[in-house]
KOLGU-4560 file (N, C-alpha, C; in nm, 3 decimals, padded with zeros to 5 digits):
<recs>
<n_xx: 01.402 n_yy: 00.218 n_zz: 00.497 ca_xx: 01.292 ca_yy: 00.188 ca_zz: 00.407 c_xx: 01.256 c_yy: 00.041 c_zz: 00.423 mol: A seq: 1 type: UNK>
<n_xx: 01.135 n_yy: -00.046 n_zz: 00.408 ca_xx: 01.072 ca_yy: -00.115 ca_zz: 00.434 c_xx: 00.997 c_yy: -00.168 c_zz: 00.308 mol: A seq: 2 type: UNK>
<n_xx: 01.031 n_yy: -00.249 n_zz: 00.252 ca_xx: 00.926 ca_yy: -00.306 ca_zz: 00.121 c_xx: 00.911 c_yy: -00.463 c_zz: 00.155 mol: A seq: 3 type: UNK>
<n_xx: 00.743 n_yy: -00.424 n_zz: 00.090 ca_xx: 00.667 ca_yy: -00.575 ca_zz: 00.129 c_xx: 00.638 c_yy: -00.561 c_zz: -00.081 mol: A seq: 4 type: UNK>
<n_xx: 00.546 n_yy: -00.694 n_zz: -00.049 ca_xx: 00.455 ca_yy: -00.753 ca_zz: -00.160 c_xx: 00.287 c_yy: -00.726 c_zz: -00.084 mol: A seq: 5 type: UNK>
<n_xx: 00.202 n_yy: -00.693 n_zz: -00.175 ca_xx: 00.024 ca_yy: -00.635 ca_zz: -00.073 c_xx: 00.000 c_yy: -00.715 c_zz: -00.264 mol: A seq: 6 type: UNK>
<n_xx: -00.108 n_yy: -00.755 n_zz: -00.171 ca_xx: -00.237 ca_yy: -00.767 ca_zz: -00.301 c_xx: -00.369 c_yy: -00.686 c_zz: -00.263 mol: A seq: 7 type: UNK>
<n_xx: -00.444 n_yy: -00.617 n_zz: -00.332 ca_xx: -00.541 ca_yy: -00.535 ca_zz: -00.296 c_xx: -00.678 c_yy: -00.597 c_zz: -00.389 mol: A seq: 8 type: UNK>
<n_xx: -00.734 n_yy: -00.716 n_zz: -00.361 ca_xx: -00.849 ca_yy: -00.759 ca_zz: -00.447 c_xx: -01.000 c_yy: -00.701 c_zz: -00.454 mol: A seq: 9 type: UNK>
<n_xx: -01.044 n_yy: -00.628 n_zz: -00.363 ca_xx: -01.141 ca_yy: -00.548 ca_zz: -00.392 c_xx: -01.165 c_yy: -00.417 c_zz: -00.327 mol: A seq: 10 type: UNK>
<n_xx: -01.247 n_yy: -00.366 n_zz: -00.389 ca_xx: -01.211 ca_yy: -00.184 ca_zz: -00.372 c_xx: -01.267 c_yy: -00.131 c_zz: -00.176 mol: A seq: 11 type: UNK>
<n_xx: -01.333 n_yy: -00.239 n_zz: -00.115 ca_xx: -01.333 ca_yy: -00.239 ca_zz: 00.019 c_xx: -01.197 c_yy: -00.235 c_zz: 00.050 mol: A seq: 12 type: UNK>
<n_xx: -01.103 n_yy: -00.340 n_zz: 00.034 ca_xx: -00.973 ca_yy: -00.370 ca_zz: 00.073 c_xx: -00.864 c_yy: -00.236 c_zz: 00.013 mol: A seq: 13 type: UNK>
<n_xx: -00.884 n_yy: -00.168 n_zz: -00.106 ca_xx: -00.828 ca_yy: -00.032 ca_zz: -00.168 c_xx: -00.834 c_yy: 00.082 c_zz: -00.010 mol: A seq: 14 type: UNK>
<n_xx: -00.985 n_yy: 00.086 n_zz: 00.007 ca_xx: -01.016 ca_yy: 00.199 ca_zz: 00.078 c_xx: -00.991 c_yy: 00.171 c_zz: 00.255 mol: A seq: 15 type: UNK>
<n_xx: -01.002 n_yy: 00.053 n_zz: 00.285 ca_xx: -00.931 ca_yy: 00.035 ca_zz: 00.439 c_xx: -00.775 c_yy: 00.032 c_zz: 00.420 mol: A seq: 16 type: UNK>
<n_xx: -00.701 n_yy: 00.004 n_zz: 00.331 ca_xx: -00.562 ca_yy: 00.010 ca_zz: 00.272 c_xx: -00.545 c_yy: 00.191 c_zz: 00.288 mol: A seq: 17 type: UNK>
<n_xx: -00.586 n_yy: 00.245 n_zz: 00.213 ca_xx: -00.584 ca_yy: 00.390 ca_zz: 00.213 c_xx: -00.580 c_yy: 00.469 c_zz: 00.318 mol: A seq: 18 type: UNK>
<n_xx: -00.669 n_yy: 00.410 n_zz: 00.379 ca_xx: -00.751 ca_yy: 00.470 ca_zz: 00.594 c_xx: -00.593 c_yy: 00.454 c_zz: 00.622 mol: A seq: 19 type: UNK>
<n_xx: -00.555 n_yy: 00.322 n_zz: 00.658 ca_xx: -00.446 ca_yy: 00.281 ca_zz: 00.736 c_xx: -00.317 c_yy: 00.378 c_zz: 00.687 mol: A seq: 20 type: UNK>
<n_xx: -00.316 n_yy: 00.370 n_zz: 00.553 ca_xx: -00.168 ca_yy: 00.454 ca_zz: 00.475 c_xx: -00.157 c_yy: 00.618 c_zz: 00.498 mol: A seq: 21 type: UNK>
<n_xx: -00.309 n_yy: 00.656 n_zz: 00.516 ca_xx: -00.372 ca_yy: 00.808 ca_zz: 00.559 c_xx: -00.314 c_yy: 00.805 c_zz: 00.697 mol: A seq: 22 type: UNK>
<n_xx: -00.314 n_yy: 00.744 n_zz: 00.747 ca_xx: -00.274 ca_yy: 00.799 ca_zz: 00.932 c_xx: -00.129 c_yy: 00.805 c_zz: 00.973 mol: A seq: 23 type: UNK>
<n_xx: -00.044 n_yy: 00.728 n_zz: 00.836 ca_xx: 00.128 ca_yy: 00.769 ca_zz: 00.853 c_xx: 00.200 c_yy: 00.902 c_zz: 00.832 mol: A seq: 24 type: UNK>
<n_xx: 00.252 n_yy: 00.903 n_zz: 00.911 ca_xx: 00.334 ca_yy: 01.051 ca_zz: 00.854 c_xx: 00.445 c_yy: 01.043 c_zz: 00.794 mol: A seq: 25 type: UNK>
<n_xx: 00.469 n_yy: 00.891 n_zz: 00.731 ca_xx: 00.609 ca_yy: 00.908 ca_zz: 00.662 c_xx: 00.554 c_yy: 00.875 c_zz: 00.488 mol: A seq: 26 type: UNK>
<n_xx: 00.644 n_yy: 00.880 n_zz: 00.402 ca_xx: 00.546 ca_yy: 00.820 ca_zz: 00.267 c_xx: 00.544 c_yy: 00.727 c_zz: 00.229 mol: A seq: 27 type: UNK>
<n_xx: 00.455 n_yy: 00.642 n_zz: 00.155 ca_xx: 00.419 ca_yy: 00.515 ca_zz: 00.120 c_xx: 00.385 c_yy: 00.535 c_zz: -00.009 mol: A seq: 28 type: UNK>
<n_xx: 00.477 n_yy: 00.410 n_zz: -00.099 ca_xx: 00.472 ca_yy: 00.445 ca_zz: -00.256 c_xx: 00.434 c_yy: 00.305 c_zz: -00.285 mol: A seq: 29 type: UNK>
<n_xx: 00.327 n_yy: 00.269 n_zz: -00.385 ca_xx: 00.298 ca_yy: 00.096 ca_zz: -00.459 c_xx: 00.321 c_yy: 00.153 c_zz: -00.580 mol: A seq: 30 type: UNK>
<n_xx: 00.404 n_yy: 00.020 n_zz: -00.630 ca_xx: 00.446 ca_yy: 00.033 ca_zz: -00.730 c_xx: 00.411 c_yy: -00.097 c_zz: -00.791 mol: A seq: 31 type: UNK>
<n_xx: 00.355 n_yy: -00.079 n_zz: -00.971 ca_xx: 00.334 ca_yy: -00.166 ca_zz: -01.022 c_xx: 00.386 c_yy: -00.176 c_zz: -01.172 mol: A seq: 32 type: UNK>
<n_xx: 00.468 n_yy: -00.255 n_zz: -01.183 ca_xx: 00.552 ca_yy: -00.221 ca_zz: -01.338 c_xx: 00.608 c_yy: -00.141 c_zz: -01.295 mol: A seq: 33 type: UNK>
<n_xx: 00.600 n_yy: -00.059 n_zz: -01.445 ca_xx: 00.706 ca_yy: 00.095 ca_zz: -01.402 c_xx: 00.644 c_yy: 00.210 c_zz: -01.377 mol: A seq: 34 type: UNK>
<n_xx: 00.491 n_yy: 00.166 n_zz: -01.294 ca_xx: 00.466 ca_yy: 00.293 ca_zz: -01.230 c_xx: 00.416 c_yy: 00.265 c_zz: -01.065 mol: A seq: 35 type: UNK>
<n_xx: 00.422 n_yy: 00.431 n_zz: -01.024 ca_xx: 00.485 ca_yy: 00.431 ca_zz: -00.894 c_xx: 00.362 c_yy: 00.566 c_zz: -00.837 mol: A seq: 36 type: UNK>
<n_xx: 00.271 n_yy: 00.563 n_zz: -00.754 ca_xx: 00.184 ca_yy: 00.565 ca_zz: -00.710 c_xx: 00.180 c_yy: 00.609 c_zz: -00.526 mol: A seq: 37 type: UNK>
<n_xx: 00.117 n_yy: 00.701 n_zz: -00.472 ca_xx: 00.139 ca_yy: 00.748 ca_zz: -00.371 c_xx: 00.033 c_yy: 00.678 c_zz: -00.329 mol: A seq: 38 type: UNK>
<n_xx: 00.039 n_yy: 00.569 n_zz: -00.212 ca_xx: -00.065 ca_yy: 00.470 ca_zz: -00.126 c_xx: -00.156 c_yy: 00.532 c_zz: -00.070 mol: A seq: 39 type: UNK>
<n_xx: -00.142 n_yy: 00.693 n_zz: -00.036 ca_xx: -00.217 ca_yy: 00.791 ca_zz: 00.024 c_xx: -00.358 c_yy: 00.788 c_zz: -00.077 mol: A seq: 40 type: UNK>
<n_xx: -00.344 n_yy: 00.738 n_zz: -00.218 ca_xx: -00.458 ca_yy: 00.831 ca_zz: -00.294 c_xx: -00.522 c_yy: 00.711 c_zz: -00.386 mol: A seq: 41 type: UNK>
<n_xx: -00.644 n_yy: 00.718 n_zz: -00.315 ca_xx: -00.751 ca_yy: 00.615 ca_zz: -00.394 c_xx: -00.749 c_yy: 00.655 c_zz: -00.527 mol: A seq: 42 type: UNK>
<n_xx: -00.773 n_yy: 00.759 n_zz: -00.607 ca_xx: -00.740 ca_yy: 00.778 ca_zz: -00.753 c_xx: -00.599 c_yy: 00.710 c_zz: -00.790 mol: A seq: 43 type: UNK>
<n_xx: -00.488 n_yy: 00.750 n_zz: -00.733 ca_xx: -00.377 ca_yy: 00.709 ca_zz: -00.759 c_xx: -00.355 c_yy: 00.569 c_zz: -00.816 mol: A seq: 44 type: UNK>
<n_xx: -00.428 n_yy: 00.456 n_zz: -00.675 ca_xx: -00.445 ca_yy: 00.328 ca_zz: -00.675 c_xx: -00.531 c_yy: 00.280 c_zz: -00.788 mol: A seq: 45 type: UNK>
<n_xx: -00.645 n_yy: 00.312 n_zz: -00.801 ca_xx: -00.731 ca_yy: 00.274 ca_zz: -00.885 c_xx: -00.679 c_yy: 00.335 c_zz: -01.064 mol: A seq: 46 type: UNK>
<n_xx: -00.620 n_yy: 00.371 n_zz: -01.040 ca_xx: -00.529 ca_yy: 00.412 ca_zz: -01.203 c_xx: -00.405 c_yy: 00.279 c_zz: -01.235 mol: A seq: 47 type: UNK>
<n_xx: -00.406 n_yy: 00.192 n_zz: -01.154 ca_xx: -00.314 ca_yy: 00.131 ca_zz: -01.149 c_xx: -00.381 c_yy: -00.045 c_zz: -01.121 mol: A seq: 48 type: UNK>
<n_xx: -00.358 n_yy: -00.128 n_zz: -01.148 ca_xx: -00.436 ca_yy: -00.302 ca_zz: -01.138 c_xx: -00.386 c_yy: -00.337 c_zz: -01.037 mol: A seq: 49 type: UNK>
<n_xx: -00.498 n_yy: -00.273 n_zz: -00.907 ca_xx: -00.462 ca_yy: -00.328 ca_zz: -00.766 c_xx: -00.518 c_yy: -00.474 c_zz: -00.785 mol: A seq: 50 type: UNK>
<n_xx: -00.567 n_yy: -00.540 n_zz: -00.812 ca_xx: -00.546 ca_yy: -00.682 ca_zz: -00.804 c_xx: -00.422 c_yy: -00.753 c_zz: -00.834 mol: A seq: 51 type: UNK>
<n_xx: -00.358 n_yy: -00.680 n_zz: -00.914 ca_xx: -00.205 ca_yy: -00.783 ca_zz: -00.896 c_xx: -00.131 c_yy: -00.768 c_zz: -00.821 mol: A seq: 52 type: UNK>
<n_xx: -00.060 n_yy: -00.838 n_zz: -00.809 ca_xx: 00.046 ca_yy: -00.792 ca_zz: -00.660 c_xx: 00.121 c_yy: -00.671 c_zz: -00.690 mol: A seq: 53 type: UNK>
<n_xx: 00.145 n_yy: -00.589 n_zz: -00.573 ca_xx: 00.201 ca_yy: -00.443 ca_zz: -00.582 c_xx: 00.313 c_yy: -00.426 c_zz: -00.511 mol: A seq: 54 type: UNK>
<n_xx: 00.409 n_yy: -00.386 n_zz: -00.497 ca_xx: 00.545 ca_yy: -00.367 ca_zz: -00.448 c_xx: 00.475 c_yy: -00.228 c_zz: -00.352 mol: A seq: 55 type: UNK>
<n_xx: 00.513 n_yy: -00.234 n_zz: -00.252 ca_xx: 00.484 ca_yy: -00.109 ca_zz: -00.134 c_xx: 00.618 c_yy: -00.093 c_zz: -00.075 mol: A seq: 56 type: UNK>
<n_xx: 00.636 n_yy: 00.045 n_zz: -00.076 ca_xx: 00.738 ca_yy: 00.108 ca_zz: -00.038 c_xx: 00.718 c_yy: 00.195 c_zz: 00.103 mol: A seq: 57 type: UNK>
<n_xx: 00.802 n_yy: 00.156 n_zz: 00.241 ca_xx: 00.724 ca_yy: 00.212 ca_zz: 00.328 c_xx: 00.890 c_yy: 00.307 c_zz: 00.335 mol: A seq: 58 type: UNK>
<n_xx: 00.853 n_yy: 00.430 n_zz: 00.374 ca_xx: 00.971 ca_yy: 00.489 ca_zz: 00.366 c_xx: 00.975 c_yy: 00.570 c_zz: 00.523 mol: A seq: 59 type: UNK>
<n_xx: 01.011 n_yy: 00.447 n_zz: 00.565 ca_xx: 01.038 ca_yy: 00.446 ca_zz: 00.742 c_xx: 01.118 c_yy: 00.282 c_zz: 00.793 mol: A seq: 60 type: UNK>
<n_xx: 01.149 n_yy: 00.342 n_zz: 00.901 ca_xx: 01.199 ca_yy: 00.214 ca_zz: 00.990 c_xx: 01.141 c_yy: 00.146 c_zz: 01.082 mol: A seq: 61 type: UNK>
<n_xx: 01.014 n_yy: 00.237 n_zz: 01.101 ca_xx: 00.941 ca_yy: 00.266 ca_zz: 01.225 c_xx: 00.845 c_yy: 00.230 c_zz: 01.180 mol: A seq: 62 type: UNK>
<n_xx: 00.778 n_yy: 00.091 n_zz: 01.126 ca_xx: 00.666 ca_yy: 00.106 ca_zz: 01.031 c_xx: 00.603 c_yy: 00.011 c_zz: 01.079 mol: A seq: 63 type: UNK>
<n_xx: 00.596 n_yy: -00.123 n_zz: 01.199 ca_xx: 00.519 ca_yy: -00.243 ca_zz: 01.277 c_xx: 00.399 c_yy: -00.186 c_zz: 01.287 mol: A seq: 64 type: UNK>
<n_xx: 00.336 n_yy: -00.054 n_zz: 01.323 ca_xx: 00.202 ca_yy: -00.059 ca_zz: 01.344 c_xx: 00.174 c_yy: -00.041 c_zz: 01.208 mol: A seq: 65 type: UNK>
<n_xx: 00.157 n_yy: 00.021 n_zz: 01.111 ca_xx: 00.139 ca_yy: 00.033 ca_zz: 01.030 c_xx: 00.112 c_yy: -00.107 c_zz: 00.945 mol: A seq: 66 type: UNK>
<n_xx: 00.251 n_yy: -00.210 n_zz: 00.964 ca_xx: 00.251 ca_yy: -00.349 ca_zz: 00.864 c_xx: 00.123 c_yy: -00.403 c_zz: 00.961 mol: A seq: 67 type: UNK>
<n_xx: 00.130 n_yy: -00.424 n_zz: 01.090 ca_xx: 00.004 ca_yy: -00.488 ca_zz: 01.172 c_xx: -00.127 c_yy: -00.447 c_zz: 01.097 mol: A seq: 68 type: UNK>
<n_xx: -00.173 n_yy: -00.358 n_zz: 01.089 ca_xx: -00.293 ca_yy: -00.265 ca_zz: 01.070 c_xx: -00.328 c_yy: -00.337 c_zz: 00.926 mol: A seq: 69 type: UNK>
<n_xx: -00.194 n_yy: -00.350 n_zz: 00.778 ca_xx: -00.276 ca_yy: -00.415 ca_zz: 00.642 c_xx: -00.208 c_yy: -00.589 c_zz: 00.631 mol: A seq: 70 type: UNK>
<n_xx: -00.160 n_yy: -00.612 n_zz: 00.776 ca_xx: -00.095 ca_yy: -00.763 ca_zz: 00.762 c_xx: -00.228 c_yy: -00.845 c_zz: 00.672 mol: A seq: 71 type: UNK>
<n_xx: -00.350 n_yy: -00.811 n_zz: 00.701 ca_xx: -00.443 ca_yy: -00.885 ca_zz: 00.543 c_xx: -00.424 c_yy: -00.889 c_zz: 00.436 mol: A seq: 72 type: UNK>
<n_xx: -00.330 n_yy: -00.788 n_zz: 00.348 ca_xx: -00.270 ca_yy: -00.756 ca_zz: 00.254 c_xx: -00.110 c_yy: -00.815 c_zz: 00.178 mol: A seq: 73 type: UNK>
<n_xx: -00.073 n_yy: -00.861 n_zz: 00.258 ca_xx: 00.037 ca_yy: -00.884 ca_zz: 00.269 c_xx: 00.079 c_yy: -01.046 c_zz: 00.146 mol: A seq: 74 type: UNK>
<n_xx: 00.115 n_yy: -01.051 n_zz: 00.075 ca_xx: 00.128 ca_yy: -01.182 ca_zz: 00.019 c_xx: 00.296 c_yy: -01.237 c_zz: 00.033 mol: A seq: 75 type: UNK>
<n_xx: 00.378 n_yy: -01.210 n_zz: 00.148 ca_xx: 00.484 ca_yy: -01.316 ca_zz: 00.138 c_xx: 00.509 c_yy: -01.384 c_zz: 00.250 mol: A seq: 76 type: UNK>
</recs>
């Protein structure tokens, strides 16, 4: 497993976030507080204050293209 810090500040940045998280085949969870959110699903995200920083859970080992693809996202 693989966890970063992502900030997601506007809903362009939600939906190319989503594209990129859509093309993994392993699962990807953001978590904010104590809730926990499948990265796959623009409803999901937008139920949740993607402008603050979000805990992403990549649940692989195998995950460099993937971090390359939202390294814009990334806040650490």
């Amino acid at each position: 497993m693989t966890e970063l810090k992502i900030k997601l500040l506007t809903i362009s940045d939600v939906k190319d976030f989503v594209a990129a998280a859509t093309a993994q085949d392993y699962d990807i969870d953001l978590i904010s507080g104590r809730y926990t959110v499948d990265a796959k699903s623009l409803m999901g995200i937008f139920s949740i204050v993607p402008s603050e920083s979000l805990e992403l859970k990549i649940f692989s080992d195998d995950c460099g293209d993937f971090i390359s693809k939202i390294s814009a996202y990334v806040v650490e």
